[in-house]
Each structure stands twice: as structure tokens, then as C-alpha cells.
NUBA-417162 format. One record per residue (C-alpha): x, y, z; residue in one letter; residue number from 1. Coordinates in Angstrom, 1 decimal. Layout:
! NUBA-417162
- X	Y	Z	res	n
- X	Y	Z	a	NUM;
...
This chain:
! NUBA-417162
- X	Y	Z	res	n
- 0.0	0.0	0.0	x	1;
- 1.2	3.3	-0.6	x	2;
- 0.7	6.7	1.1	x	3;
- 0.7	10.4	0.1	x	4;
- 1.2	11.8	3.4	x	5;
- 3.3	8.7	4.9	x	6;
- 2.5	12.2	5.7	x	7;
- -9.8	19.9	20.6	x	8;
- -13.0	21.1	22.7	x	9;
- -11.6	24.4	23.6	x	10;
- -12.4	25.5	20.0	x	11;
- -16.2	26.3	18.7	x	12;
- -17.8	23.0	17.8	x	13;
- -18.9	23.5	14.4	x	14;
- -21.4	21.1	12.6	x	15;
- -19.7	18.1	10.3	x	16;
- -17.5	15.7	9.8	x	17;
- -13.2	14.8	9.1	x	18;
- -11.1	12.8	6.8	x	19;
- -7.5	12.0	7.2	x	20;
- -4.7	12.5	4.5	x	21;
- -4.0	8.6	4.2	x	22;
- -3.1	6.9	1.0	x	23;
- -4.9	9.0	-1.6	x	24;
- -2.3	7.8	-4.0	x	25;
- -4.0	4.2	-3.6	x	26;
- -7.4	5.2	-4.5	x	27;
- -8.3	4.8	-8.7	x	28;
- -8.6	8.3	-8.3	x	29;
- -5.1	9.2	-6.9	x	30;
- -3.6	7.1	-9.5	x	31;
- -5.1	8.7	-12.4	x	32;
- -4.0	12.1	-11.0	x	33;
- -0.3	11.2	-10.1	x	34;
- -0.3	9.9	-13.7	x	35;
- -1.1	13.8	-14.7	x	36;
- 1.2	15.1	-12.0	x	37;
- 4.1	16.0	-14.6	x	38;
- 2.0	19.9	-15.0	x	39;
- 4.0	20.3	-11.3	x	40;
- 6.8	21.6	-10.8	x	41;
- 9.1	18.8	-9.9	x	42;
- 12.4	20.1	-9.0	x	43;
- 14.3	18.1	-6.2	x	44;
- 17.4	19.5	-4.8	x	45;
- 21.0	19.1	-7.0	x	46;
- 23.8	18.1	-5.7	x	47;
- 27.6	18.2	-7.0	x	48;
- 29.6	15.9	-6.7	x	49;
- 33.5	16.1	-7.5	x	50;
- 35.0	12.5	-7.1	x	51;
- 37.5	11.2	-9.3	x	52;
- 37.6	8.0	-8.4	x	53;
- 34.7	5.7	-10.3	x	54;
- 34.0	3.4	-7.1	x	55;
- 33.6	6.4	-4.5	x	56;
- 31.5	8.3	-6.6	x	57;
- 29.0	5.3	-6.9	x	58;
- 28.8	4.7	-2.5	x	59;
- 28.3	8.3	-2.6	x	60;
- 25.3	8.2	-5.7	x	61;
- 23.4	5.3	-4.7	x	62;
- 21.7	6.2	-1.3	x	63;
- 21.6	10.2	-2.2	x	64;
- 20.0	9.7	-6.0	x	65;
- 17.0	8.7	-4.5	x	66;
- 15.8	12.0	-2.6	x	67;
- 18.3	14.2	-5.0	x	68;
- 19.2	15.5	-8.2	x	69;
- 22.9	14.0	-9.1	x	70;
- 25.5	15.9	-11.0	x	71;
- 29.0	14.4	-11.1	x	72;
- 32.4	15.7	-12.0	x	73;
- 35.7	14.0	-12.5	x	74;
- 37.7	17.2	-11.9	x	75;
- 38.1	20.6	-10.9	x	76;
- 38.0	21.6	-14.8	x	77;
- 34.8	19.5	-15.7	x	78;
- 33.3	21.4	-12.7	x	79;
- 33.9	24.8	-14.0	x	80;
- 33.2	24.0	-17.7	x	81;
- 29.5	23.4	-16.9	x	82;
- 28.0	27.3	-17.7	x	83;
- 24.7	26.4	-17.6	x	84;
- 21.9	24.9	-16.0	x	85;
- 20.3	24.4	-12.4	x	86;
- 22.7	25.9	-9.6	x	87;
- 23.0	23.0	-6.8	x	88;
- 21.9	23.5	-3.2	x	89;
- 25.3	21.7	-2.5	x	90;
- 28.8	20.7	-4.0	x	91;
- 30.4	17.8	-2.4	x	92;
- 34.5	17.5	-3.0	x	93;
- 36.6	14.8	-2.4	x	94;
- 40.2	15.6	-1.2	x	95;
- 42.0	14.6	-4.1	x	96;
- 40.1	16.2	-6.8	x	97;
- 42.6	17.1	-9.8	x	98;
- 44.7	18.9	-10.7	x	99;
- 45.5	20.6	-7.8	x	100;
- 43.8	18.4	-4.8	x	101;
- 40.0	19.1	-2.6	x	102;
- 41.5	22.9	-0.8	x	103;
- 42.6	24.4	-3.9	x	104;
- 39.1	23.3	-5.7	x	105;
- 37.4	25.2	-2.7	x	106;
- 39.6	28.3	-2.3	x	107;
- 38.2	28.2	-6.2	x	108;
- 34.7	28.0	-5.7	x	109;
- 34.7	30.6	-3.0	x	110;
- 36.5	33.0	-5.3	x	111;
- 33.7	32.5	-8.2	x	112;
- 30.3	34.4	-7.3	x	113;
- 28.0	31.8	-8.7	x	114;
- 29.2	29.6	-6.4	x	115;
- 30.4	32.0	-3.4	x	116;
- 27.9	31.0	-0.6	x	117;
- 27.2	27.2	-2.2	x	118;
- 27.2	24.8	1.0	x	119;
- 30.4	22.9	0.4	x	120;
- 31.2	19.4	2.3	x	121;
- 34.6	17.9	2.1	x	122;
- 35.1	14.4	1.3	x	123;
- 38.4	12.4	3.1	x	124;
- 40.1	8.9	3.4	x	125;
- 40.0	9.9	7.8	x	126;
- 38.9	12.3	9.9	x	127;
- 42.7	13.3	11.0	x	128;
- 43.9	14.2	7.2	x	129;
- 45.2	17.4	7.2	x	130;
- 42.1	18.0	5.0	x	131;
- 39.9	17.7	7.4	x	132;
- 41.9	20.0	9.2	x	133;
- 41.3	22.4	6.7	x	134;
- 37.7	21.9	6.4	x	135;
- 36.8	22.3	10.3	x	136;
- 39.0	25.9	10.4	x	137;
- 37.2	27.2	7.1	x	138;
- 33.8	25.6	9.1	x	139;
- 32.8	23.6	6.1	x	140;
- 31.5	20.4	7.1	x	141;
- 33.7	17.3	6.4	x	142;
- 32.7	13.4	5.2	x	143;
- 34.8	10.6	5.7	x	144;
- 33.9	8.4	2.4	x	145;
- 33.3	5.0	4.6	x	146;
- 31.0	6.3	6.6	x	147;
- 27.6	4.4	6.5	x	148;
- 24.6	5.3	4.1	x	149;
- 21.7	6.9	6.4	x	150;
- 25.1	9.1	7.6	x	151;
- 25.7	10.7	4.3	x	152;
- 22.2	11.3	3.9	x	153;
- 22.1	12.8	7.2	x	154;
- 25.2	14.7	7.1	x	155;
- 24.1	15.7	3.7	x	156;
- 20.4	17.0	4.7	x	157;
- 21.5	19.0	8.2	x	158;
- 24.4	21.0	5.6	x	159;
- 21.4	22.2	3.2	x	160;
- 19.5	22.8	6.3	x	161;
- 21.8	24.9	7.8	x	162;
- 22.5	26.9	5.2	x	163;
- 18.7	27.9	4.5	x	164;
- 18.3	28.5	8.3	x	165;
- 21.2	30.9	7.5	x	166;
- 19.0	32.9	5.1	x	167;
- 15.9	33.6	7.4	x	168;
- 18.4	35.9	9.4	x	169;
- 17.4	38.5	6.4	x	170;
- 13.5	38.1	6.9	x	171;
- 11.5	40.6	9.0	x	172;
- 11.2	39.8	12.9	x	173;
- 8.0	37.2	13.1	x	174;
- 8.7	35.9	10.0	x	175;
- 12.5	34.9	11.5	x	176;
- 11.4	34.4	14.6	x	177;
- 8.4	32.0	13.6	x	178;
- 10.7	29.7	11.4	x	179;
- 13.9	29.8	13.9	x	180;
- 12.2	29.2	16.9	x	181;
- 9.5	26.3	15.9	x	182;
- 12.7	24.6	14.4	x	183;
- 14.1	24.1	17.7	x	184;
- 11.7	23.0	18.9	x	185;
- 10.8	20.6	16.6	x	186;
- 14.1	19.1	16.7	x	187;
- 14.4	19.0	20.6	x	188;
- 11.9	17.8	21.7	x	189;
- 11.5	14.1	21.2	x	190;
- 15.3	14.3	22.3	x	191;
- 14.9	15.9	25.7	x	192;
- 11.4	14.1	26.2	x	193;
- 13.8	11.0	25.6	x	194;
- 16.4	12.2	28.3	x	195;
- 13.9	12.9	30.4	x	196;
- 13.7	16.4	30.7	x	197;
- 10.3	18.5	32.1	x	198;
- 8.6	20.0	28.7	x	199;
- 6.0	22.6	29.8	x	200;
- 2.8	23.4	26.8	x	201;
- 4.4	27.3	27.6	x	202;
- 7.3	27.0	25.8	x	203;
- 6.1	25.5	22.7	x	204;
- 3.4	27.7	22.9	x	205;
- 5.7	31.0	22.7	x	206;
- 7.6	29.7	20.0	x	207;
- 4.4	29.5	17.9	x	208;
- 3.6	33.2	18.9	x	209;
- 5.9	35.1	16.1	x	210;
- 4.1	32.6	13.8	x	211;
- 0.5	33.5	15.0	x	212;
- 1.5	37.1	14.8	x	213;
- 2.6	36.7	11.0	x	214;
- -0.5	35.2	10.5	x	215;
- -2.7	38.4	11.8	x	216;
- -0.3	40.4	10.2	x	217;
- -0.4	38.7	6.9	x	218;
- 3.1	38.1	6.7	x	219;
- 2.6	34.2	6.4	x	220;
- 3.7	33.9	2.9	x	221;
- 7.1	34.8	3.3	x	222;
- 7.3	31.8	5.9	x	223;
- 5.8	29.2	3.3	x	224;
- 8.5	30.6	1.1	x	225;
- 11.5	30.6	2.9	x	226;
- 10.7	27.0	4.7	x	227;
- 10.4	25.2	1.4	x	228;
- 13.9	24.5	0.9	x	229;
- 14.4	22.8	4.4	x	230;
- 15.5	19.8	3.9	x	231;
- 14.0	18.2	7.2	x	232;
- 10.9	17.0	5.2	x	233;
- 8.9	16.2	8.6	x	234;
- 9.3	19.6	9.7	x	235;
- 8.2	21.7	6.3	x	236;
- 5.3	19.6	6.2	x	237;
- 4.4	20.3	10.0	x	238;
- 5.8	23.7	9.8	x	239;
- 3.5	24.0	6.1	x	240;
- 0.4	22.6	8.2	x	241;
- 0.5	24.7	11.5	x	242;
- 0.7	27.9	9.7	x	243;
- -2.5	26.8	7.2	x	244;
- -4.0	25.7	10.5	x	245;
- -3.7	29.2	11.6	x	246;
- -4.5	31.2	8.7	x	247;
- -7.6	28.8	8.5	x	248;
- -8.6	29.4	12.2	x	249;
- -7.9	33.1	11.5	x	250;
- -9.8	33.3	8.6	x	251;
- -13.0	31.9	10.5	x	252;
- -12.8	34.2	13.4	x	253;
- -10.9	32.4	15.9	x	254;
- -9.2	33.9	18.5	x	255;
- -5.4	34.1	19.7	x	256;
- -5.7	31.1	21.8	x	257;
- -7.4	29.1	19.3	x	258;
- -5.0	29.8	17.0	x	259;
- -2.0	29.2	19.1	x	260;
- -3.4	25.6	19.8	x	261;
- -3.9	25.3	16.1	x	262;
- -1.0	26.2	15.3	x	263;
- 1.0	24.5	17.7	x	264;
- -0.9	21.5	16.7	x	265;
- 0.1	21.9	13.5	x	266;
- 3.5	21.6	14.4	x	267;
- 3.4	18.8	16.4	x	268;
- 0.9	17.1	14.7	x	269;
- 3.7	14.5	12.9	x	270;
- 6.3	14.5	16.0	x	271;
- 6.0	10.8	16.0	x	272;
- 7.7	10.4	12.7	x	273;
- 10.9	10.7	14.4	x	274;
- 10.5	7.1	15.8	x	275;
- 9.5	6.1	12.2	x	276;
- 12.9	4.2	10.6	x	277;
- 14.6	6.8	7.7	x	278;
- 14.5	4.2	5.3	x	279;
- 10.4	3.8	5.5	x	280;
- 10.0	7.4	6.1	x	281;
- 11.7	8.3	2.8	x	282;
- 11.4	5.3	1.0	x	283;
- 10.9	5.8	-3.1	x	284;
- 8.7	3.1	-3.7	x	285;
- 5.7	1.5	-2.6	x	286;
- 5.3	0.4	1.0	x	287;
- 4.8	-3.4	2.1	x	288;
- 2.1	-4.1	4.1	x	289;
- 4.1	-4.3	7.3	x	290;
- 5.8	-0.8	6.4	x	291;
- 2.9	0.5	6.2	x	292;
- 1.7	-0.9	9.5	x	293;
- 4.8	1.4	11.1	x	294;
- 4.3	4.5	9.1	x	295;
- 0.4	4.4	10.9	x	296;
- 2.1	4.0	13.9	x	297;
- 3.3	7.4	14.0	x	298;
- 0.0	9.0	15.5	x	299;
- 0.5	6.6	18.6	x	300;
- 4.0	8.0	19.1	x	301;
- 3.2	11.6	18.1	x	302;
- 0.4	11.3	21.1	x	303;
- 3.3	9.5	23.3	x	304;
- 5.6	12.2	22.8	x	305;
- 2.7	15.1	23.3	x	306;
- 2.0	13.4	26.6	x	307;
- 4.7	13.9	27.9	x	308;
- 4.0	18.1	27.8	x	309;
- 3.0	19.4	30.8	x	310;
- -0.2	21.8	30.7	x	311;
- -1.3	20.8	26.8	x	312;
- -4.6	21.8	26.4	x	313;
- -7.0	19.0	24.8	x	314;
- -7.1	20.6	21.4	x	315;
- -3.6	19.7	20.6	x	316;
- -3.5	16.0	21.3	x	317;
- -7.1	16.0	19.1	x	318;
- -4.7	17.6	16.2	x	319;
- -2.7	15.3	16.5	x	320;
- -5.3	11.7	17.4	x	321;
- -7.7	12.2	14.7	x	322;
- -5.6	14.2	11.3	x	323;
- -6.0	10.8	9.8	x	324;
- -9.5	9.7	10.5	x	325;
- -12.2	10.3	8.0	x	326;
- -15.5	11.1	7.8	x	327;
- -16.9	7.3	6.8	x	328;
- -14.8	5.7	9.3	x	329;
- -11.9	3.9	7.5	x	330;
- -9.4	6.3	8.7	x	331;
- -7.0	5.4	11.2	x	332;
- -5.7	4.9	14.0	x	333;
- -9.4	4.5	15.3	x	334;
- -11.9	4.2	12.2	x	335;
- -14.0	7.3	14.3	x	336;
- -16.7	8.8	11.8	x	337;
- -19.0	11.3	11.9	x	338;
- -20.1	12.9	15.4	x	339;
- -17.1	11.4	17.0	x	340;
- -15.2	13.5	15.6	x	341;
- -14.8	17.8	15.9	x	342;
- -14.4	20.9	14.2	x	343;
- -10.9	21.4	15.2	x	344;
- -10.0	17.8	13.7	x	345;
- -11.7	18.3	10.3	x	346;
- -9.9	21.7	10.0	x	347;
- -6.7	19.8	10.3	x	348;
- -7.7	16.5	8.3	x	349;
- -8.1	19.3	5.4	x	350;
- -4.9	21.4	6.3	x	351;
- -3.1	18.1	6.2	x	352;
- -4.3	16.6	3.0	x	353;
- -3.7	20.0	1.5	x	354;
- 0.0	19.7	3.2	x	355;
- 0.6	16.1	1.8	x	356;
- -0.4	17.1	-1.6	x	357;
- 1.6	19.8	-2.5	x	358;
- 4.8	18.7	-0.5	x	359;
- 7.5	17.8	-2.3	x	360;
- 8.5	14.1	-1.1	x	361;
- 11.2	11.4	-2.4	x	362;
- 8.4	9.6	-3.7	x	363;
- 6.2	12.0	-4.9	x	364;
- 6.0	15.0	-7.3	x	365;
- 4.3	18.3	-5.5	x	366;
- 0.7	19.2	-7.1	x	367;
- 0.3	22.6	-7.8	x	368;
- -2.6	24.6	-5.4	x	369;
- -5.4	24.6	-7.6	x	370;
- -4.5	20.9	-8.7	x	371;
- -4.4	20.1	-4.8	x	372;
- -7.7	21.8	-4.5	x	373;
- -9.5	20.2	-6.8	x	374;
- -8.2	16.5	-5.9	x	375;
- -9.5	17.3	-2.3	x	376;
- -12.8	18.4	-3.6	x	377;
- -13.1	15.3	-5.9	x	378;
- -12.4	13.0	-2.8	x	379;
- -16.1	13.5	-2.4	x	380;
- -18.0	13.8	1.7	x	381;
- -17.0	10.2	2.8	x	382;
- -13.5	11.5	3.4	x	383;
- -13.3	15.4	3.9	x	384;
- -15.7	18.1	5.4	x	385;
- -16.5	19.5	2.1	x	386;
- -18.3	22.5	3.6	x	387;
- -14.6	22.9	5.0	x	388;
- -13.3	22.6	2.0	x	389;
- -14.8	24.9	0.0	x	390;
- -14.1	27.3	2.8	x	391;
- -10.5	26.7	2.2	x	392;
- -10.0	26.5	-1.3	x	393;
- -12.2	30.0	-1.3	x	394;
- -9.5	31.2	1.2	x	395;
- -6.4	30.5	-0.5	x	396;
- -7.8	31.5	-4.2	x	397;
- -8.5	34.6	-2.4	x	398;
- -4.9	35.3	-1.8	x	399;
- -2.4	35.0	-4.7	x	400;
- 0.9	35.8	-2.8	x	401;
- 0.1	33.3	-0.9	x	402;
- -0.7	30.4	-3.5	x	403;
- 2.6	31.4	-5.0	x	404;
- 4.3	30.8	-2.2	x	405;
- 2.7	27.6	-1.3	x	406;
């Protein structure tokens, strides 16, 4: 089976029903629209790579091609006689590139303006070369060439994060403050629920202020912008989702409260993904049955984790418990339907499926908006509140910027 998304009583308790972003890809209907899905924009990161030697540069291919765009160079020359094209997000260099070895090929790059503030990781035989020497005093990031697969991803994802964290330092003060903040906490939390540290709802909840602020501000499309090129998939989607969340609650007349739970719902909503294994999480392909049977399990360890926050109002756990349930009952992880479940969930069933559609993934293409908006309203009332719906579709439309930064 596969899946597109892999990806609250303190609010007003509005009249209908939810649906959960599950496998729409597995429906007759999501396989007739991936099949059209080449109008998107389908641009994955690139990556350089400079590796002269044939058997290095195939460990270093094989586990990145799959979630990237591969360009390979034998040489310092090849990678300077290539004018045009796509500009990579990041140029990996092995030590002994030719003619003149990995430093002088950098001291290079950082001398030519197209490639002047490129992310730039270091490739070495062992961690005490005098290259990697090099590379920590010039604070490049450095990659000893036997290290494991999921650790070259890793390595390779955190240095194109870092980098486009590096950019929001430009953007005005909510907008910076909405994407640094909620990006520490998203990657800190499961790790100091783990060590056991006390997590009070407070703190979350202030990081998720600058963001609620953009949003009554109308400053949210300069977030959706600048997170896009994360590459911490989890958090663009959550980060994608709570901000939605918010401009949806907004939209309707919510309050600040409501729309901080929203929103810090939205975040949080996926947290449980971290105890999902990389290779599943990302995989290309299909799923097996049993695969599948983990990725589900995320909700149960996104409520785990959210348990674990002292003071969290109900609204957030709901987020998080019922974004995959649907309106007929076959959603998961507890086939509720109809009364059971609330306003605040069917905002962020829609939010979500909206989120999983046009997210770029490994093993999907993004749809466009209006393409996303018209899958959801084809999905017909046993999956989504389609009163929502149109309420959602009518907001965005409403608001070019803000569909061209989506």
C-alpha cells in the first residue's frame, strides 16, 4: 500500500465531519491524477559531486539519487566548464580532486560568485587528514567516504538545512522568529522528552507566537516561502500545516488562543515520525504491508511524545489523534466517523491533506494549489468536510501571494 502523506474542545464546535490525509495515491482516483502530475513543478534539490575516483563516486550516488538530483564531476576543470543549468543547493568535493587536490578546488569556488555561498562538504580517506583540518578551520562540514549510508544522507540533509536556516536571518522579525524558533523546537523535543527532561505546553506555545503574529499580520507567505527549501521533510510539512492551521482558524474568526493551539498542533501534529525508521519514512517506492503498519504507527507516538508536555490543552492531542480519521470511518488509528469527531480535527484532516499534496516528497512530485484543490474536492463527503473545503479553497484562491508561495 502506498501513502501520500506517509504524511480539541476548547475551540467552537462547528457542525460536520473529518477525513485524514491517508493513501490517496492508492485510491483509482489518486492514480489517475499522479499519472497527470508531470504539470507540477518537480524540482528536487541538485547536488555536485567532484570524485575522481569511479567506485567512491557510486557509494556516494546510490543512497543520495533517490531523494536528489545528481551531477558528477571528474575534476576541478569538468566542474567549471559546466556554464549552464540548475545551480545546486550543494557541492560535495573529495580531497584529491585534480589537478591541484580538494582545498585548492574550494579556495576556487569561494572565489567565483555563482558559487560563493554554495554549501560545500569535504570528502576524506579519515577524519585526521590534514584536509579535514582544513575543512573544520574554514567551518565547512567534512565526510569521511566509509562512513555508513543513512550518515551521508544525514550529514548531507543538516548542511542544506543549515544553510537555509542561515537565510531567514534576512526576513523581518516574526517571520525569522516563527521559522527559527518552531525549528528548535521541533528538533528538541523528542530528544529531551527522551532524556527525560520536564517540557512545559508554555514553551512551545511562545515559540508559535511570532508565527500566530505573521498570521494576523499577513506576513505568512514569506514563511511558506523561505521554509520550502528545508530539507527536514517532517518539519516543512508540520511547519506547512500549522501555519494553514492558523491562517484557516484566523480566517473563521478564531481567536489568539485558538489559533495558538492550532498552530502549535500543527507543528506537532507528525512529531511521532521521528520514531518512524529513515529508510520507510523516505522510501521511493511502494510500501509493504508491514511498512505500512509502522508508518500508521506514528500518530501513537506523536500522542506519546505530546503526553509527555506538561499543561497541553486537549485541542492539541485532538490535532494530533484524529488528522488521519475520516468522515466514513476507515481512517486510522481509530476508524472514528461522523459525530465522534470535531471541528478542530476536520480543520486539520483538510490542512493536512492539503500539506501532503503539495509537499515535495522522495516519492512524490508536488501538485500545484489549484491541482491540490480540486483532488480534495473530488475526494467527495465520505473522506473530507467539504463544507470545509470549499471554505479553504475559497481562502487560498483569495490570496495569490500566498498560492505562489505555497
Amino acid at each position: 500500500m502506498t501513502s501520500l502523506d506517509r504524511a480539541g474542545t476548547e475551540l467552537v464546535n462547528l457542525n460536520g465531519v473529518i477525513a485524514g490525509a491517508v493513501d490517496e495515491e492508492s485510491t483509482p482516483l489518486g492514480k489517475r491524477f499522479f499519472g497527470a502530475c508531470s504539470r507540477s513543478k518537480y524540482n528536487r534539490k541538485l547536488i555536485f559531486i567532484v570524485e575522481p575516483w569511479i567506485e567512491h563516486k557510486k557509494r556516494l550516488v546510490a543512497p543520495l539519487s533517490p531523494r536528489y538530483d545528481i551531477e558528477t564531476f571528474p575534476d576541478e576543470t569538468a566542474l567549471f566548464a559546466r556554464s549552464s543549468g540548475r545551480l545546486p543547493s550543494l557541492i560535495m568535493i573529495d580531497e584529491s580532486t585534480p589537478p591541484d587536490g580538494g582545498e585548492a578546488a574550494i579556495r576556487q569556488l569561494r572565489l567565483t560568485p555563482t558559487f560563493k555561498s554554495t554549501p560545500i562538504i569535504g570528502m576524506t580517506r579519515s577524519k585526521m587528514s590534514s584536509f579535514a583540518s582544513t575543512l573544520h578551520e574554514a567551518g565547512l562540514d567534512c565526510l569521511v567516504t566509509s562512513a555508513p549510508p543513512q550518515s551521508l544522507v544525514e550529514i548531507v540533509a543538516r548542511c542544506i538545512s543549515r544553510a537555509v536556516e542561515d537565510e531567514w536571518l534576512a526576513l523581518e522579525e516574526n517571520q525569522r522568529l516563527a521559522l527559527r524558533k518552531t525549528i528548535v523546537v521541533f528538533k528538541e523535543l523528542p530528544e529531551k522528552i527522551l532524556n527525560g527532561e520536564s517540557i512545559k505546553y508554555e514553551a512551545i506555545r511562545e515559540s508559535c507566537h511570532y508565527l500566530v503574529e505573521a498570521v494576523r499580520g499577513n506576513e505568512i507567505d514569506q514563511i511558506l516561502k523561505n521554509v520550502k527549501n528545508h530539507d527536514n521533510y517532517s518539519y516543512v510539512h508540520s511547519l506547512r500545516v500549522a501555519v494553514l492551521l492558523a491562517h484557516f482558524g484566523n480566517e473563521i474568526g478564531l481567536g489568539q488562543d485558538e489559533l495558538l493551539i492550532l498552530s502549535v498542533g500543527g507543528l506537532l501534529h507528525d512529531i511521532g515520525k521521528v520514531a518512524i525508521p529513515p529508510d520507510i519514512l523516505n522510501k521511493p517506492g511502494q510500501l509493504s504491508d508491514q511498512e505500512w503498519a509502522v508508518m500508521r504507527s506514528h500518530v501513537d507516538r506523536s500522542l506519546e511524545l505530546i503526553q509527555c508536555v506538561e499543561n497541553r490543552p486537549r485541542g492539541v492531542m485532538t490535532i494530533a489523534a484524529q488528522h488521519h480519521e475520516k468522515l466514513d470511518g476507515t481512517g486510522y488509528p481509530n476508524g472514528l466517523k461522523g459525530s465522534d469527531l470535531n471541528e478542530l480535527a476536520r480543520m486539520a484532516a483538510i490542512v493536512d491533506v492539503f500539506g501532503a499534496l503539495t509537499d515535495l516528497r522522495v516519492y512524490k512530485p508536488p501538485f500545484m494549489p489549484a491541482e491540490a484543490l480540486d483532488y480534495m474536492r473530488n475526494m467527495g463527503p465520505d473522506h473530507l468536510d467539504q463544507r470545509l473545503v470549499k471554505m479553504f479553497r475559497s481562502m487560498l484562491l483569495d490570496t495569490a501571494s500566498l498560492l505562489r508561495a505555497i
